[in-house]
C-alpha positions in Angstrom: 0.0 0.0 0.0 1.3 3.2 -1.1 2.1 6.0 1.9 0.9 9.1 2.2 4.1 12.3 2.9 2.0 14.3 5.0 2.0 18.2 5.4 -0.3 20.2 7.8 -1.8 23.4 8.4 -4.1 26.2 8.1 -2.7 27.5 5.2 -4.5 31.1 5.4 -3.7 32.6 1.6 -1.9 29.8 0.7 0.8 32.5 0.4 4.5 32.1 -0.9 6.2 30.8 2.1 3.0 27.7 2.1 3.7 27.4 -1.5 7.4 26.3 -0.5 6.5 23.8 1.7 3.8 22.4 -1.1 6.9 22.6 -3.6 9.0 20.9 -0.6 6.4 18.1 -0.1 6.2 16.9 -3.6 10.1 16.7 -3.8 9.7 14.7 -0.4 6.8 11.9 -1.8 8.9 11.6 -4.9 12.4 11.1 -3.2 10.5 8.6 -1.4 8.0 7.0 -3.4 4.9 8.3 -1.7 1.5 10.1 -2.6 1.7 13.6 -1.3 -0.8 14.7 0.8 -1.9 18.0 2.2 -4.2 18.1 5.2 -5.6 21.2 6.0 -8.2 23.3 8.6 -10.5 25.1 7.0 -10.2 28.4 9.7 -7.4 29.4 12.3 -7.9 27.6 15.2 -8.3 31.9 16.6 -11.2 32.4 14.4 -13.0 29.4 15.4 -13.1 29.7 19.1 -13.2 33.5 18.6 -16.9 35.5 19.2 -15.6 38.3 16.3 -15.2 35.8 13.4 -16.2 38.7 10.9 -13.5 40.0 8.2 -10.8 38.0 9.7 -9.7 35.6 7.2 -7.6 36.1 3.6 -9.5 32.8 1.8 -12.7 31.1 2.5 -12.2 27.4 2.7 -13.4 26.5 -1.0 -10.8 29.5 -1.7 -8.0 27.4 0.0 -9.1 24.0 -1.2 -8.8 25.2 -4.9 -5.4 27.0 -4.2 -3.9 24.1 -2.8 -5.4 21.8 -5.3 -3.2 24.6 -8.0 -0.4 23.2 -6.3 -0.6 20.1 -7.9 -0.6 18.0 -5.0 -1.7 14.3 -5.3 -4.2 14.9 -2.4 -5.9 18.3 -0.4 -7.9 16.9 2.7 -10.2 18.9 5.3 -9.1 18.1 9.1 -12.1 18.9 11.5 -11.0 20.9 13.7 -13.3 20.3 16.5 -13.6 16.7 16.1 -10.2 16.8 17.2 -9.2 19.8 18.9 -9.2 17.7 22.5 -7.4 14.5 21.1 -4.0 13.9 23.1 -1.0 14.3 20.9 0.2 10.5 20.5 -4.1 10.0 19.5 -3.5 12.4 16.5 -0.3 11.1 15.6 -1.9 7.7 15.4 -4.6 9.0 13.7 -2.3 10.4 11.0 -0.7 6.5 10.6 -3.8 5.0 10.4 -6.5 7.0 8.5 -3.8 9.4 7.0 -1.5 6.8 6.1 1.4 8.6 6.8 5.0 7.6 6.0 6.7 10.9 6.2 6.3 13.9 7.4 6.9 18.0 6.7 6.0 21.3 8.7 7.4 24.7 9.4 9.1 25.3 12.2 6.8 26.7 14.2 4.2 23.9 13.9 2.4 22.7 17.1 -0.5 20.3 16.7 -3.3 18.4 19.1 -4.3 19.5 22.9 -2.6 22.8 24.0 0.1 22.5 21.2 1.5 19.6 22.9 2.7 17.9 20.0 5.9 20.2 19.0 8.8 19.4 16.3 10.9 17.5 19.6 7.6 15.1 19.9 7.0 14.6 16.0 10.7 13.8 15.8 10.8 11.4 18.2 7.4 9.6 17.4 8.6 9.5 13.5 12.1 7.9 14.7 9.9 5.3 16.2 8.1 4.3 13.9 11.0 4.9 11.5 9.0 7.5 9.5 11.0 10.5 7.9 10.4 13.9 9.6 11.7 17.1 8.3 11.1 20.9 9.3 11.5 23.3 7.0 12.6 26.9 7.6 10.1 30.5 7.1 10.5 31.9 3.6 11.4 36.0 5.0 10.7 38.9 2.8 13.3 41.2 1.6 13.3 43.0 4.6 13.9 39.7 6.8 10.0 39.4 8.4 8.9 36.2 8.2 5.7 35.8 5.5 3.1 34.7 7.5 -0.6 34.5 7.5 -0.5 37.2 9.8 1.5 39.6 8.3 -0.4 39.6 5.4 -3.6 40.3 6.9 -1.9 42.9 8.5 -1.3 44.5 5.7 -4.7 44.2 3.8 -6.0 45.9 7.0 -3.7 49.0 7.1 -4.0 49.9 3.3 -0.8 48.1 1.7 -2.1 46.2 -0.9 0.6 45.7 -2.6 2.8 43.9 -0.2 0.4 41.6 0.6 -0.1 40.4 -3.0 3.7 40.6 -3.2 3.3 37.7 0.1 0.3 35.9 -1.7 2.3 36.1 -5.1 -1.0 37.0 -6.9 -3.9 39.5 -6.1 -6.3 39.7 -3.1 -9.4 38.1 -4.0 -13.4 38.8 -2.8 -16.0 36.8 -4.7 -19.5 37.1 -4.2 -23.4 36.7 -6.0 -24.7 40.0 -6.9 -27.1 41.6 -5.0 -29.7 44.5 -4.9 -28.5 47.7 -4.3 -30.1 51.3 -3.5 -29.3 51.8 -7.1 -27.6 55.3 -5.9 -24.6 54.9 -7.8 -26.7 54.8 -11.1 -28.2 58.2 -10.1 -24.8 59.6 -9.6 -23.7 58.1 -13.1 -21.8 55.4 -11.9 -23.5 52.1 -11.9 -22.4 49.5 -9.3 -22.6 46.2 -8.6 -23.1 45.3 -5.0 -21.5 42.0 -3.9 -22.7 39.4 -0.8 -19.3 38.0 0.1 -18.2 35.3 2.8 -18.4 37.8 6.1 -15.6 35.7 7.0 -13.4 37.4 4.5 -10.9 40.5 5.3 -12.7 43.5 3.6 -10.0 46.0 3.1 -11.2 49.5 3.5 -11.1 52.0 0.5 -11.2 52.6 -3.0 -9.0 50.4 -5.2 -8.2 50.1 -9.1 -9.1 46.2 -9.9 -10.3 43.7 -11.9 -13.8 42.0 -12.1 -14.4 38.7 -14.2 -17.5 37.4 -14.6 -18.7 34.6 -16.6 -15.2 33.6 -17.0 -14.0 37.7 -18.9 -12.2 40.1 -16.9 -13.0 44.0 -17.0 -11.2 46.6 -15.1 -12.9 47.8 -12.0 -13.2 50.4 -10.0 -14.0 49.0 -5.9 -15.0 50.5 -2.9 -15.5 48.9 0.6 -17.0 51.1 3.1 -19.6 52.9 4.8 -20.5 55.5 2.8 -19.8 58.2 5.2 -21.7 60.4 2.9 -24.9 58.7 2.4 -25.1 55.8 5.0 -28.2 53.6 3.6 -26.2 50.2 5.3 -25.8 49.1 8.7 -22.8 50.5 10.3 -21.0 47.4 11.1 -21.5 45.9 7.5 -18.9 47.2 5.0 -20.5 47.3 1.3 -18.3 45.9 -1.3 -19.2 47.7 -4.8 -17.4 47.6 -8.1 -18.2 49.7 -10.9 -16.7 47.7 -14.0 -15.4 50.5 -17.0 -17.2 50.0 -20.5 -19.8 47.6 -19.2 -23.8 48.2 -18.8 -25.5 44.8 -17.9 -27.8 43.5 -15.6 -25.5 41.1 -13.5 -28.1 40.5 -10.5 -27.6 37.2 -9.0 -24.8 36.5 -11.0 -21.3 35.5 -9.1 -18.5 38.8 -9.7 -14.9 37.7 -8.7 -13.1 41.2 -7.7 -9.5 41.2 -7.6 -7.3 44.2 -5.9 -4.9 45.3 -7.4 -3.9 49.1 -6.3 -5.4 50.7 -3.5 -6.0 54.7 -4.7 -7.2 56.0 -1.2 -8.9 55.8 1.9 -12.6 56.0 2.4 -14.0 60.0 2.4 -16.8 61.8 3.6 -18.2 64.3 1.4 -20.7 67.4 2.1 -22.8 66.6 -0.9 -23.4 64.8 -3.6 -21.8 66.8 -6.3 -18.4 66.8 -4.2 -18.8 62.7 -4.2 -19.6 62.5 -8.2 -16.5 64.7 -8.9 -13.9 62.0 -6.8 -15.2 59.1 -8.1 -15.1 60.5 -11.6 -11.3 61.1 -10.2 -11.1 57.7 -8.9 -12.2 56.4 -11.9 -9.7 58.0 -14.2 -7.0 57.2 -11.4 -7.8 53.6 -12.1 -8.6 53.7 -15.8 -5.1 55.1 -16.0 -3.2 52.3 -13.4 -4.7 49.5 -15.5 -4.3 50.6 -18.8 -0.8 50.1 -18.4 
């Protein structure tokens, strides 16, 4: 029977220092003529026991499932996290033999699995020794500036405005999908149609106006996005950011239809106005902000 090299995580982003150890694994499975095999949560362990799970997440779990399906690995499998959040740590490592099929085994070195963390990189090594198993810890991928890329960091940086350091990170563009949706249709009185989006409330929604891209239907447009409030005329609940995206050269009706918006500049922060006219005259500045970023 063929043996499974294991790797585990979240995987948040699936961002470029996971996409190492993806690239490490498959060496790994191949040196030693196994199947590769990525188990992953579908939420940080945080989030889950957490009572504010709202925008704190960079991919919803279908999100990381297809990403780390991209990575060509021969298998992507969902742990549960609360079915085995209390299991002791040699439970879960006999779980991983006999369900998992484990014969080798990769994680980063700051990997800590089952009960309290209890089983750390000096348990797994010893545990894989016994059961003569290989074991190997890889080191972080760092940015330029020596920070570790983390999960972390990268929300961090979709929160406080810089966009492009955390696509940088992901190695491709922030992503929010979502069906279409009803709007106040204010937008289209003002001259600038949107499309509204209902998106996984799990998601980080970074705050502002961004140059982007929308595809729908499988063809991409450029975009102009907002998520906010709309300091200047509040129709939402205030503790519900609106995600709309004005696409450029495009006028159909897209209700109930699934828009993929992808950030790629961020142009500024979120305004408050003291009438209409003064809003109509930035977004008609936004708009040639980003008409001129992504005709690059």
């Amino acid at each position: 029977m063929t043996k499974n090299f294991i790797l585990i995580g979240t995987f948040d982003g699936v961002h470029k220092g996971h996409q190492h150890l993806t690239n490490k694994l498959k060496a790994l499975a191949k040196k030693y003529e196994q199947k590769s095999l990525a188990l992953y949560f579908a939420y940080p362990a945080k989030v889950l026991q957490s009572v504010n799970k709202e925008m704190s997440v960079i991919c919803t779990p279908e999100e990381k499932k297809q990403l780390l399906k991209a990575q060509n690995i021969d298998g992507v499998k969902e742990l549960k996290f609360f079915a085995i959040k209390n299991l002791s740590r040699e439970n879960f490592f006999n779980l991983l033999l006999t369900k998992y099929k484990m014969g080798g085994m990769l994680v980063g070195r700051d990997f800590a699995f089952a009960k309290n963390r209890s089983g750390h990189l000096d348990f797994l090594a010893e545990k894989c020794k016994q059961y003569d198993i290989p074991f190997i810890h890889e080191g972080f991928v760092t940015n330029s500036d020596g920070k570790k890329i983390s999960s972390s960091l990268i929300r961090d940086a979709l929160n406080s405005g810089h966009l492009i350091k955390a696509n940088r990170m992901l190695t491709r563009p922030y992503e929010i999908s979502g069906k279409v949706i009803m709007g106040m249709k204010l937008g289209r009185k003002i001259g600038f149609p949107t499309a509204n989006l209902d998106p996984s409330i799990f998601k980080i929604h970074p705050k502002g106006v961004y140059a982007g891209k929308a595809i729908l239907d499988d063809k991409t447009y450029n975009a102009v996005i907002n998520i906010g409030f709309r300091p200047t005329i509040n129709t939402i609940n205030k503790n519900v950011p609106l995600i709309e995206a004005h696409l450029l050269n495009f006028d159909k009706d897209i209700y109930g239809k699934v828009l993929k918006l992808q950030f790629l500049k961020k142009i500024r922060k979120e305004m408050r106005f003291h009438n209409l006219d003064e809003l109509k005259a930035q977004i008609a500045k936004d708009k040639a902000k980003a008409k001129a970023f992504l005709d690059k």
